[in-house]
C-alpha positions in Angstrom: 0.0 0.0 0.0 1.2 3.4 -1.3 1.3 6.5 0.7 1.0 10.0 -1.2 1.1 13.3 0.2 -1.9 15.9 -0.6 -0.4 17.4 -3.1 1.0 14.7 -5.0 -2.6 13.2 -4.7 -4.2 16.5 -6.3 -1.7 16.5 -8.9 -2.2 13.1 -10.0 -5.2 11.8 -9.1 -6.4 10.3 -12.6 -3.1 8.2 -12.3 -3.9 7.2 -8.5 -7.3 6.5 -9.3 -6.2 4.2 -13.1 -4.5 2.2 -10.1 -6.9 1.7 -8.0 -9.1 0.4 -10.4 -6.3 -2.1 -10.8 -6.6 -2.8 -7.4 -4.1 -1.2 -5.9 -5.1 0.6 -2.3 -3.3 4.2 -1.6 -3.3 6.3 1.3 -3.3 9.8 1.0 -1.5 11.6 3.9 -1.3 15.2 5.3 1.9 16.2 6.9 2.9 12.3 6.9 -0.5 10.9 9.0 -2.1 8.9 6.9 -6.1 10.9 6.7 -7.6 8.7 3.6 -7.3 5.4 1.7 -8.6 5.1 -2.0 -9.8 1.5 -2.5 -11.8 0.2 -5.5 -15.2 -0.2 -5.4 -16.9 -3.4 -4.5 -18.3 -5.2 -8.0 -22.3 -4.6 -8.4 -23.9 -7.9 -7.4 -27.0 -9.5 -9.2 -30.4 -8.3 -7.5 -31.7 -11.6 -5.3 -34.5 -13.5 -6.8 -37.6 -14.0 -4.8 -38.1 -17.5 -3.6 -35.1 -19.1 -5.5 -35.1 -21.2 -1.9 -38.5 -22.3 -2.0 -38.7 -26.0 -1.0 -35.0 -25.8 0.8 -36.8 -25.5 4.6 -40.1 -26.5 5.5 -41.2 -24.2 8.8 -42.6 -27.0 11.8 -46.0 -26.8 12.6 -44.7 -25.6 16.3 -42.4 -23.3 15.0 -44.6 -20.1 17.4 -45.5 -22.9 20.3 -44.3 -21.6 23.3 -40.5 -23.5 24.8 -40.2 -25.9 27.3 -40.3 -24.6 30.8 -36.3 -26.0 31.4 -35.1 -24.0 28.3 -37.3 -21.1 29.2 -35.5 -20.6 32.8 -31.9 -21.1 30.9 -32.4 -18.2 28.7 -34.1 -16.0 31.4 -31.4 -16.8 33.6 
């Protein structure tokens, strides 16, 4: 990882950022403490199809029936 001062960031950004998109991280630092990293951005994922699951889990009939006494106490205790 690549530190850059202010000014050398400003001066060159399109050439920091061509690297970047490469995959390269750089940290841009003020008066040698580091104050930002550019990183790329995270790839766009697919949007999530409804019910591609369906048929994977089957809820139990007692799935809202209230718990045993003995596990009630252990989680309220």
């Amino acid at each position: 990882m690549e530190h850059v001062n202010i000014h050398e960031a400003k001066t060159h950004l399109s050439r920091l950022l061509a690297r970047v998109q490469a995959g390269e991280e750089i940290v841009i630092a003020k008066a040698g403490r580091p104050i930002a990293r550019l990183v790329p951005m995270g790839v766009a994922r697919d949007r999530r199809t409804l019910g591609r699951d369906r048929g994977l889990f089957e809820v139990p009939d007692n799935f809202d029936a209230p718990l045993p006494d003995d596990l009630l106490t252990a989680f309220e205790s």
